[in-house]
C-alpha positions as CSV (number, residue, x, y, z in Angstrom):
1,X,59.3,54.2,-16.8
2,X,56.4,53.9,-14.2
3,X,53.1,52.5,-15.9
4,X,50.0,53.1,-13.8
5,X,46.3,50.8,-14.6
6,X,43.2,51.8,-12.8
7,X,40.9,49.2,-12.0
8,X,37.1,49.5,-11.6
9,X,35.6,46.9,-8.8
10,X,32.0,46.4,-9.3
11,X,31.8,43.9,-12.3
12,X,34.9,43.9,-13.2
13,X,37.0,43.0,-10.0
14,X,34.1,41.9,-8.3
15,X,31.3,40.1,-10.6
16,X,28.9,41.1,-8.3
17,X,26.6,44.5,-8.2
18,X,27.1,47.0,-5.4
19,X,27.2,47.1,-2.9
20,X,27.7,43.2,-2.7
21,X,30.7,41.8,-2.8
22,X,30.4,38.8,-4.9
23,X,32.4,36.2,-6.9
24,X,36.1,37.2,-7.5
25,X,37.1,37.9,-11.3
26,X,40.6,35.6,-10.5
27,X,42.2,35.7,-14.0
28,X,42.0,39.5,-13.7
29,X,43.1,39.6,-10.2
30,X,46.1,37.0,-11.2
31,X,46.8,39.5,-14.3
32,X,47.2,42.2,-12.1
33,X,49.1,40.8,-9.4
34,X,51.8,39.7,-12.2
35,X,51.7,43.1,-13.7
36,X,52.2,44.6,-9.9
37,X,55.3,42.2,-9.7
38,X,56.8,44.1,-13.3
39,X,56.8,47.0,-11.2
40,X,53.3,48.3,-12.7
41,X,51.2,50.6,-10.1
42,X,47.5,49.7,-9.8
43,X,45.0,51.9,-8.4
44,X,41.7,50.4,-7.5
45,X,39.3,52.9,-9.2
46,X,36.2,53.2,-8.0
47,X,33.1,55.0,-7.1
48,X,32.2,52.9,-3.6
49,X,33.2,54.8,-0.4
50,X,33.4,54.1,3.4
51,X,32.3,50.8,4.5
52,X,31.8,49.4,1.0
53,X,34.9,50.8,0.0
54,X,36.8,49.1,2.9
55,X,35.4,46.0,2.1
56,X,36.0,46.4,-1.6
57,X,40.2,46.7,-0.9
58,X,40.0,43.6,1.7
59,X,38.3,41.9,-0.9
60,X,41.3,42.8,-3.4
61,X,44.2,42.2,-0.1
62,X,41.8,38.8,0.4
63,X,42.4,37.6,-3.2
64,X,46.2,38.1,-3.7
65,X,46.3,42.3,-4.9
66,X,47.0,44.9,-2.6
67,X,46.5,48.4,-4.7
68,X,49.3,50.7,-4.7
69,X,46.5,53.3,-4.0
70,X,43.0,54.0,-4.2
71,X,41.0,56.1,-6.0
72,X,44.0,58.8,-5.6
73,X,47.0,59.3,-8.0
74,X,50.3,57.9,-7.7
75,X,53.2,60.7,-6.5
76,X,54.9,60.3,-9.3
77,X,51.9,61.6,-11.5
78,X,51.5,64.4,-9.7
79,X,54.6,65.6,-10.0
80,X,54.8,64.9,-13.5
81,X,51.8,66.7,-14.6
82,X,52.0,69.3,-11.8
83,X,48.5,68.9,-10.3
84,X,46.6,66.1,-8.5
85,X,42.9,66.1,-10.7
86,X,40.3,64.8,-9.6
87,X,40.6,62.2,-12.6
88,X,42.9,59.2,-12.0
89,X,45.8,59.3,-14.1
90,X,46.9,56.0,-15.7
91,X,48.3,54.5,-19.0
92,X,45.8,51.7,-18.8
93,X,42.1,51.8,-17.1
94,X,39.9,48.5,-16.9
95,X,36.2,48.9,-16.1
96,X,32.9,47.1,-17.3
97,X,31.5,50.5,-18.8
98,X,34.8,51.5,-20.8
99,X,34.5,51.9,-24.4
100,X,38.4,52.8,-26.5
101,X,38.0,55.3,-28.8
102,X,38.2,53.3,-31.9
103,X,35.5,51.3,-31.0
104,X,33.4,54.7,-30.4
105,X,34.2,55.8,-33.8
106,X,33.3,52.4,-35.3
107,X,30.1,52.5,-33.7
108,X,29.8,56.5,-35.2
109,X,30.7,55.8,-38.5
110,X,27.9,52.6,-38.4
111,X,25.0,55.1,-37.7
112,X,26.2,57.5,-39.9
113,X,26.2,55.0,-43.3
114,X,22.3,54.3,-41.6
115,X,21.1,57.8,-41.2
């Protein structure tokens, strides 16, 4: 079964803001790099393009991870699901900004009992 993770850079990879390139997040990087070895693919997910993006995937290559692809879906998702969106397919995405659903709905239901 192929499991795919997207993984944001800025502040999550990379502690840093863009479009520096700063301190390296290396318990996530050495998470990844064992889930890479269990056959998971991991697309590096992010929003930086030319130059900052080149340096963003050496800085991943530089620090143990190469990505199986970036900001692009795997073949295999494609072909499962008929179309390449424009939205990275994955069973697992890690960025700074993400929010799971449960959580959302926690935080709903807490406004609603103050309202």
């Amino acid at each position: 079964m192929l499991r795919i993770l997207a993984v944001d850079f800025d502040k999550t990879l990379s502690f840093s803001n863009y479009p520096d390139v700063g301190d390296p997040n290396t318990s996530l990087f050495q998470r990844l790099i064992n889930l890479q070895r269990k056959r998971w693919v991991i697309i590096l997910w992010t929003c930086r393009c030319g130059e900052p993006l080149k340096e963003a995937v050496k800085f991943c290559i530089d620090n143990g991870l190469t990505p199986d692809y970036v900001n692009e879906n795997a073949p295999e998702a494609v072909t499962e699901y008929g179309s390449d969106s424009r939205k990275v397919y994955a069973d697992l995405y890690i960025d700074d900004k993400c929010c799971g659903v449960k959580s959302v709905e926690r935080r709903l239901r807490r406004r609603r009992r103050r309202v």
